[in-house]
C-alpha positions in Angstrom: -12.6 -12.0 11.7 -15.6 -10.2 10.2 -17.7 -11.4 7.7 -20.5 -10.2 5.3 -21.4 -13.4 4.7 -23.7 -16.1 6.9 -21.8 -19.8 7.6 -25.3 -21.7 6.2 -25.0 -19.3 3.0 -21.4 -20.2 2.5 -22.4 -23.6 3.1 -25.1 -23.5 0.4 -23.1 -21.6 -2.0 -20.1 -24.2 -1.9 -22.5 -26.8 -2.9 -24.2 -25.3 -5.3 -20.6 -24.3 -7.1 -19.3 -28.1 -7.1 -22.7 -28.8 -9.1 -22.0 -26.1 -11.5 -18.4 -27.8 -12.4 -20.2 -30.1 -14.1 -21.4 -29.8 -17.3 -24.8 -30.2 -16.3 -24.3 -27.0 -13.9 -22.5 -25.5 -16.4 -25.7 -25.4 -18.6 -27.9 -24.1 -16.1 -25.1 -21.2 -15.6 -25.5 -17.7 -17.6 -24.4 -18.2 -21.7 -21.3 -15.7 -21.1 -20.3 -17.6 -18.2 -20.6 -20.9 -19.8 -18.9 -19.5 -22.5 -16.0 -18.5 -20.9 -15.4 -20.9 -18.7 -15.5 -23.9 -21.0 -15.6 -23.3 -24.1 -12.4 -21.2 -24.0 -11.0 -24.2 -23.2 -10.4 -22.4 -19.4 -9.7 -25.3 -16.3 -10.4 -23.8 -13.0 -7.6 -21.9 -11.8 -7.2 -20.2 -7.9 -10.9 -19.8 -6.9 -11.8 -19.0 -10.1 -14.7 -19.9 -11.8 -16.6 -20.5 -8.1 -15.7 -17.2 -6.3 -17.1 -15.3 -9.3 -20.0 -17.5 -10.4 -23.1 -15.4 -8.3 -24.7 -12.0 -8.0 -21.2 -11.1 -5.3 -17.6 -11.4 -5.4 -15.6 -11.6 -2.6 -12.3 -10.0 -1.3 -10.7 -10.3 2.3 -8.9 -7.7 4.2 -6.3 -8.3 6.3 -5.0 -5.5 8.4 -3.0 -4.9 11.7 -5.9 -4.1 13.8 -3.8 -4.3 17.2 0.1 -4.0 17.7 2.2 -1.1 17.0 0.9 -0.7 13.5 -2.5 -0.6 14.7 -3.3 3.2 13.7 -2.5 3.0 10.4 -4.0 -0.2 9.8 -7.0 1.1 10.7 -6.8 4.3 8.4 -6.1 1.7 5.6 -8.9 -0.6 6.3 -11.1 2.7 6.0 -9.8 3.4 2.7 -10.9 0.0 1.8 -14.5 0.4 2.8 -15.2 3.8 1.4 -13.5 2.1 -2.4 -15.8 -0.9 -1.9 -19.1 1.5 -1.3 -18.4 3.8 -3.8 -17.6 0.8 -6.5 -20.9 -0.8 -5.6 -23.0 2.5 -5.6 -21.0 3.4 -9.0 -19.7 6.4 -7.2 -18.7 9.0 -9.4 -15.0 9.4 -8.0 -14.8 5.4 -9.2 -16.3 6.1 -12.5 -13.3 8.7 -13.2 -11.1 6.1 -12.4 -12.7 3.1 -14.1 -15.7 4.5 -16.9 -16.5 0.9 -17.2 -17.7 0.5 -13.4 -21.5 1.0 -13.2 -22.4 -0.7 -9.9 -20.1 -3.6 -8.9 -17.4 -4.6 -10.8 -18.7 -6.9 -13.6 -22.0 -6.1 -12.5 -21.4 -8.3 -9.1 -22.0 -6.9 -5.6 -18.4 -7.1 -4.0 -18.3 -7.8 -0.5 -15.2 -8.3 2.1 -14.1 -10.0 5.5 -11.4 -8.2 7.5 -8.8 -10.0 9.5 -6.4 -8.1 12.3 -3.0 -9.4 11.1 -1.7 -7.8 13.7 1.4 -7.1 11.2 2.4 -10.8 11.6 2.7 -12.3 8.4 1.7 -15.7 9.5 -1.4 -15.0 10.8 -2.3 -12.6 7.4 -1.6 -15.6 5.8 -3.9 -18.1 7.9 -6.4 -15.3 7.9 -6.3 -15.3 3.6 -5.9 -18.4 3.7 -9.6 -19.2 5.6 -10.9 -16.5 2.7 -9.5 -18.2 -0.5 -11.1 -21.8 1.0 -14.5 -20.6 2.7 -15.5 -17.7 1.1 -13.6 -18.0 -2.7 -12.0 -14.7 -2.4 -11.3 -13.2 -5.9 -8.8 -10.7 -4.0 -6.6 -10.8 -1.2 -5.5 -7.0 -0.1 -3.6 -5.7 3.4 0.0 -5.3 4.6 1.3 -2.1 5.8 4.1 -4.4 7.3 6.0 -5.2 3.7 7.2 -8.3 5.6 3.6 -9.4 5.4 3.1 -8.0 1.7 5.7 -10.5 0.7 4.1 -13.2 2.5 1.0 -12.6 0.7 2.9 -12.3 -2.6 4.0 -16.1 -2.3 0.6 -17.1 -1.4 -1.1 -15.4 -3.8 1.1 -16.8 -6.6 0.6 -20.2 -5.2 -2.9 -19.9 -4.4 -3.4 -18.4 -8.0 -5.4 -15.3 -6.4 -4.8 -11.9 -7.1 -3.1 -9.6 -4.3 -3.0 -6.0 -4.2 -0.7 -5.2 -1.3 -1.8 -1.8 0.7 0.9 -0.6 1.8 4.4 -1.8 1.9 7.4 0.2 1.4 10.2 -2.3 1.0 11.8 -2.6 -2.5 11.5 -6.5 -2.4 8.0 -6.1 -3.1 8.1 -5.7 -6.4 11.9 -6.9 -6.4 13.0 -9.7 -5.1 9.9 -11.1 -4.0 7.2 -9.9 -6.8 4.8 -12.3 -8.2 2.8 -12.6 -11.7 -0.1 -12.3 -8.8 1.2 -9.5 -7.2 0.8 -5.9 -7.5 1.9 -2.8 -5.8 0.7 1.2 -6.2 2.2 2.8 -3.8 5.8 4.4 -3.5 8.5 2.5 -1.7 12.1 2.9 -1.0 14.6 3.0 -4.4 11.4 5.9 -5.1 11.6 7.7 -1.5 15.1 7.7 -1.7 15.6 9.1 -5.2 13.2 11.8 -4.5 14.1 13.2 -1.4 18.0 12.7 -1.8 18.3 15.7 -3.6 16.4 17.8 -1.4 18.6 16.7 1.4 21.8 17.7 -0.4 20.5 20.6 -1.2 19.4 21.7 1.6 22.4 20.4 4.1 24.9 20.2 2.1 27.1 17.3 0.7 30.4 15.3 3.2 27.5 14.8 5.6 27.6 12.1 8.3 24.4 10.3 9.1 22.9 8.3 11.3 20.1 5.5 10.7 17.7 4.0 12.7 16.2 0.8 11.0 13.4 -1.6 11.8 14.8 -4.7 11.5 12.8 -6.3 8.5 12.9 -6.1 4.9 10.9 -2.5 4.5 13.4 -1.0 6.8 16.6 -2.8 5.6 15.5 -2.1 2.1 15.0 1.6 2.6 17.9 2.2 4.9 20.2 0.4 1.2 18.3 3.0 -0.9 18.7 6.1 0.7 22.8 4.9 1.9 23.3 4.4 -1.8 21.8 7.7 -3.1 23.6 9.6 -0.3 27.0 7.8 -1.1 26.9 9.8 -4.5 27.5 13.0 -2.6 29.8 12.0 -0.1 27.8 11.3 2.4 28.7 8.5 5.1 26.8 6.0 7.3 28.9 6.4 11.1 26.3 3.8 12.6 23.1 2.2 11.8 20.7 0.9 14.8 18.5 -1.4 13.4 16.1 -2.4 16.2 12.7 -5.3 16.1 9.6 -3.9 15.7 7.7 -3.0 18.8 10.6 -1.8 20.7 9.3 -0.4 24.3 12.7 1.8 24.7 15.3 3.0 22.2 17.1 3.9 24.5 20.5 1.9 24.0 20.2 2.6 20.5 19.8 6.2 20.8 23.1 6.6 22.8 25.1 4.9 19.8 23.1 7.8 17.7 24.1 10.1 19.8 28.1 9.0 20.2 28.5 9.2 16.5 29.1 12.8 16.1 25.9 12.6 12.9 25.0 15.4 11.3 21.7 14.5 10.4 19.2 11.4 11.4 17.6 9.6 9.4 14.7 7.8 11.2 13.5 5.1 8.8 11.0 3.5 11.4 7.2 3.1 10.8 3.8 3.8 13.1 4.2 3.1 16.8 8.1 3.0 16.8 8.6 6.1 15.0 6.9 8.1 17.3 8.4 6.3 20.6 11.6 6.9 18.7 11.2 10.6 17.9 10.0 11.3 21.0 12.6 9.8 23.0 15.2 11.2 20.7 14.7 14.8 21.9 14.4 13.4 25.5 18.6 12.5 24.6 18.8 15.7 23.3 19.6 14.5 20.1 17.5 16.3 18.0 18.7 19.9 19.2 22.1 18.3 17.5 21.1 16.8 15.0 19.1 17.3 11.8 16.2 14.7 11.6 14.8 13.0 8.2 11.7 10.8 8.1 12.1 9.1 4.8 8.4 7.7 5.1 5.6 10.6 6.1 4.3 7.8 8.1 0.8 8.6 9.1 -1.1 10.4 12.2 3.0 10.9 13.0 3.5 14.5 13.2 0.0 14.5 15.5 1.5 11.4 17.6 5.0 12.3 17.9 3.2 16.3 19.3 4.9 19.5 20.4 5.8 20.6 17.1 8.9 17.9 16.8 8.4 17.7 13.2 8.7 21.2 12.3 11.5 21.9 9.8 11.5 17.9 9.0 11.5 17.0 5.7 9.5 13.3 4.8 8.7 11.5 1.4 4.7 10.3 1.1 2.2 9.5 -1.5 -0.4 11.7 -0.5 -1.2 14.7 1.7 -4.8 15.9 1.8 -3.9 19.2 1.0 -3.4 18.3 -2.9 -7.3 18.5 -2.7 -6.9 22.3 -2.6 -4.5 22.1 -5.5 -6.8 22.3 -9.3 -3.7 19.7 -10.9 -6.4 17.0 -8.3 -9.7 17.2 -9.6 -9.6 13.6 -7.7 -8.1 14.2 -4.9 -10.8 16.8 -3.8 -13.5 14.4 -4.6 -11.6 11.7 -2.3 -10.9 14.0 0.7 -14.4 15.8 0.4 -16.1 11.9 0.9 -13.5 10.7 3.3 -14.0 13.8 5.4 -17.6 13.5 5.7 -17.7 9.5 6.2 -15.2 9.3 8.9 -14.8 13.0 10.0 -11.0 13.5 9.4 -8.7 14.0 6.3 -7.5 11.0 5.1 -3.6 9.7 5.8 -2.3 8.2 3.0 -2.9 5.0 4.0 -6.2 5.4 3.2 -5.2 7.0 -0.5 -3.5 4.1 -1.2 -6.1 1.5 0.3 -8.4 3.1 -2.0 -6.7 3.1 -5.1 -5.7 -0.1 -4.6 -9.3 -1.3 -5.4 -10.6 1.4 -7.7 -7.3 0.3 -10.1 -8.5 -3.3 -9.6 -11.8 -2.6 -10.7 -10.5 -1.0 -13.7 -8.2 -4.0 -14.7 -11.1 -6.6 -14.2 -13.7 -4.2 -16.6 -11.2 -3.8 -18.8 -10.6 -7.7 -18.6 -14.2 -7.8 -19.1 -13.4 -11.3 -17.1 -12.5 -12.5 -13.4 -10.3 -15.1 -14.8 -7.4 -14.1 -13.3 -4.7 -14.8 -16.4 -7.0 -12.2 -18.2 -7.1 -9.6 -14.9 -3.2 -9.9 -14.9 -2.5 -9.0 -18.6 -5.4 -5.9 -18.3 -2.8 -4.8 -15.4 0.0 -5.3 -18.2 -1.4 -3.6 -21.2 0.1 0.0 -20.0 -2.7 1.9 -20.1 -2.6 5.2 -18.7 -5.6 5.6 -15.5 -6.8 8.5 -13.7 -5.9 8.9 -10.1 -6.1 10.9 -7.0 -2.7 11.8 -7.9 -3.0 12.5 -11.4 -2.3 10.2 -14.5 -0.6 6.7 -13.8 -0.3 3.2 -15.4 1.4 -0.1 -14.8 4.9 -1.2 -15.3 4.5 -4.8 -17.0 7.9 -5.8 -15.7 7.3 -5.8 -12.2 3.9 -4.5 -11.7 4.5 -1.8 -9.9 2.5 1.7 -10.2 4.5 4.3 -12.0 3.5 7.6 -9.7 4.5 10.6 -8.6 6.4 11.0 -5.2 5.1 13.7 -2.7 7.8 16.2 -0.4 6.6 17.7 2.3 8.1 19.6 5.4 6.3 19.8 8.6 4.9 22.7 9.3 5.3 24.6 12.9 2.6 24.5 15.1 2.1 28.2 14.9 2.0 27.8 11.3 -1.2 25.2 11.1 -3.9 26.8 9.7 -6.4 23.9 11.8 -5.8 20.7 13.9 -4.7 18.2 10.5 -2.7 21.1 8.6 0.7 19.6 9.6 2.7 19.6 6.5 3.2 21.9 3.5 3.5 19.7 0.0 7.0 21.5 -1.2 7.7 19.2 -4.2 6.0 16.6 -6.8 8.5 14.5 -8.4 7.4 12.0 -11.4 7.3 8.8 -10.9 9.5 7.1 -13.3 12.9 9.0 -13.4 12.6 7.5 -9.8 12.0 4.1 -10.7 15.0 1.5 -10.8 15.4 -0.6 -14.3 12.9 -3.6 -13.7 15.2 -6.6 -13.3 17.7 -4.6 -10.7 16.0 -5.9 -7.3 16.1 -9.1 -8.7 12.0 -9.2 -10.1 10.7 -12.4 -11.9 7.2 -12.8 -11.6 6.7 -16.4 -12.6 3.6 -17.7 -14.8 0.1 -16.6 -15.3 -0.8 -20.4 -14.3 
C-alpha cells in the first residue's frame, strides 16, 4: 500500500483532530468550519469532520494491481491520478466539468493511497478499511470486479464514507446491493444489454440459439439475466451456459459444451484475463469459424490481447472509445485523450474514462455541496443537475444513484483496416442513456439513510 502521507504526520494529525472535537479546538478551527460543524447542530458522522478539517483531504484507491484483472486495474488507477492532478492544478478539462473547482476541491489539496485488491473483495475491504481509520479518507474509489464494488457498497454505508465504484458492471450495483453511500457512472448490464440487443437482431436475425460463457460472480451472472431476457423477446434461446470462476487457466471443458450445442452465436460475457484466454482458445476449438462471437463488455487492451485480428467483425458495448475525441459532439473527450496521451503515452481504455469521471463528478457534488459533510455531498448527487462530460451531458438518477449516460457500439475493426497500433474499433452507434435504464426499484434498490 502507497501512501502520500508520513506515519509521524498521520500520527500528529490524529491528535491534533481529537483536540479539535472539543469545543476549545473547535474555536481555534476556521469560523466556516466551526460553523458548520456545530452550530448546525452536525455530530460527527464517518470520518467526517476530522478527514476534512486541514489544508488536504484524503481518498484511497484500491485496485487489482496483480491477478487476472491486473491490466485494467492498472488503466483505472491511471485515470485516477491524472483526475486528482488536474483537480488540484484546476485543470481546465475539470473546470468544464465542475466551474466551481479552482484548485482542490473546497480549496483542500486531495491526496490518495492505492491498495492492490487484487480483485478480492476482502482484501479491498481491509485495504479501505486501514484508509477510513489511519488516514480519514473522505472517499473510498476502486472495483473493476463488481463483486468487490458491492463489498465496498456495504462498507461504505456502514462506515458512513462515500464510495464511488470504478468500474463494475453487475446490475446489483445499483440494484440489489446500492447504498445511500454508494454511487455508480458507468454503464452496466440491464444498459449493455438493452443497447446492443437490437443490433444483434438486426444484424443476425431473430430464432437464434446462443451460447454463454459467464464468470461465475454477480457482474457475470447479472449480465448473462440481461442480455437472456432481451434476447427472449425475439425468440432467441439459451442451449447452454458455462459459467466458469475467475482466473480459469483452461476453458477447455467448457468450450466443448459450447461447441456441442449447435449455437449460432457466442456470447462471451467474461472480463480481462479470462476473456482473452477464452477467445483465444475458442478459435483453437474451432469455434469461432462456426460461430458468431458477441463481447457484451469492450473489455479493455482486449482486441490488442486477444491479437490476430480475432475481433474483427465482433460487435461489443463500452462507455468510451478514444476515437469520440475526433468526433466535435466531444469537446471533452479530446481534451481527456490529448492529456492522457501525453502523460502516459497511449489512448486511454475506458477504464480510465470512467476512473476519471468518477472524481471530476465527485468534485462537482462536494462544490456544489459547498460542504464535505457527507449527508450534504449525497443530496448534491440527488438534486438532478445536468454535468458536462467526456461523453456529453449527464446527471444523477436520485433513486438509485446511478449516472444516466449514453452507451457506446462499436465493431472491431480488421487488422488491415487500423489506421495505427490502438485504432481497433470503429464507434457504430450512441444510444441515450435512459431509454436503457430499468425503472429504479426493479433490481431491488433501497439505499438506506443519509445517517
Amino acid at each position: 500500500m502507497s501512501k502520500s502521507k508520513s506515519n509521524s504526520y498521520n500520527n500528529d494529525r490524529r491528535n491534533f483532530l481529537r483536540t479539535g472535537l472539543t469545543v476549545a479546538g473547535a474555536l481555534a478551527l476556521p469560523t466556516g468550519f466551526a460553523s458548520r460543524a456545530f452550530a448546525a447542530n452536525r455530530p460527527p458522522i464517518g470520518t467526517w469532520p476530522a478527514g476534512s478539517s486541514g489544508h488536504e483531504v484524503f481518498i484511497g484507491i484500491t485496485v487489482p494491481r496483480t491477478g487476472g484483472y491486473a491490466l485494467q486495474g492498472e488503466d483505472e488507477l491511471k485515470g485516477y491520478m491524472l483526475a486528482v492532478e488536474h483537480i488540484n492544478e484546476g485543470h481546465p478539462l475539470i473546470r468544464k466539468i465542475s466551474p466551481k473547482t479552482k484548485k482542490g476541491v473546497l480549496g483542500k489539496k486531495v491526496v490518495y493511497g492505492v491498495a492492490d485488491s487484487a480483485a478480492k473483495p476482502n482484501e479491498a475491504v481491509q485495504a479501505q478499511q486501514r484508509f477510513i481509520s489511519e488516514n480519514k479518507a473522505v472517499l473510498m474509489t476502486g472495483a473493476t470486479s463488481s463483486a468487490v464494488a458491492v463489498a465496498l457498497n456495504k462498507l461504505a454505508q456502514r462506515e458512513k464514507v462515500l464510495y464511488v465504484s470504478g468500474i463494475s458492471g453487475s446490475n446489483d450495483t445499483t440494484g440489489k446491493d446500492c447504498v445511500r453511500y454508494g454511487f455508480r457512472q458507468c454503464f452496466y448490464g440491464q444498459t449493455a444489454a438493452a443497447a446492443l440487443g437490437p443490433v444483434l437482431v438486426k444484424t443476425f436475425g431473430k430464432n437464434k440459439k446462443v451460447a454463454f460463457m459467464t464468470p461465475d460472480y454477480t457482474y457475470g451472472h447479472t449480465v448473462t439475466k440481461s442480455f437472456q431476457d432481451y434476447l427472449a423477446q425475439y425468440g432467441w434461446t439459451t442451449v447452454t451456459d458455462q459459467v466458469s470462476p475467475l482466473g480459469s487457466p483452461d476453458f477447455s471443458s467448457y468450450l466443448l459444451n459450447v461447441a456441442n450445442s449447435g449455437a449460432d452465436v457466442l456470447i462471451n460475457v467474461n472480463w480481462g484475463h479470462d476473456a482473452v484466454l477464452s477467445i483465444q482458445q475458442a478459435k483453437q476449438f474451432g469455434i469461432l469459424d462456426k460461430m458468431k462471437l458477441v463481447v457484451p463488455y469492450q473489455v479493455p487492451f482486449l482486441a490488442r490481447e486477444v491479437g490476430g485480428g480475432l475481433l474483427s467483425g465482433v460487435y461489443a458495448a463500452t462507455d468510451f472509445w478514444w476515437t469520440l475525441a475526433e468526433d466535435k459532439k466531444y469537446p471533452l473527450a479530446k481534451m481527456f485523450v490529448d492529456a492522457f496521451d501525453k502523460k502516459y503515452g497511449y489512448k486511454p481504455q475506458w477504464g480510465a474514462e470512467n476512473a476519471y469521471m468518477e472524481f471530476a463528478l465527485w468534485a462537482e457534488a462536494v462544490e456544489n455541496a459547498g460542504t464535505f459533510y457527507p449527508p450534504d455531498v449525497i443530496k448534491s448527487y440527488e438534486a438532478g443537475r445536468k454535468i458536462n462530460s467526456l461523453v456529453g451531458e449527464v446527471s444523477w438518477r436520485p433513486q438509485d444513484h446511478q449516472l444516466i449516460r449514453p452507451v457506446f457500439i462499436v465493431k472491431g475493426k480488421a487488422p488491415s483496416a487500423m489506421r495505427n497500433k490502438e485504432d481497433y474499433w470503429d464507434v457504430i452507434e450512441t444510444v441515450p442513456g435512459l431509454p436503457l435504464m430499468q425503472k429504479p426499484d426493479e433490481f431491488g434498490c433501497n439505499l438506506g439513510s443519509y445517517t
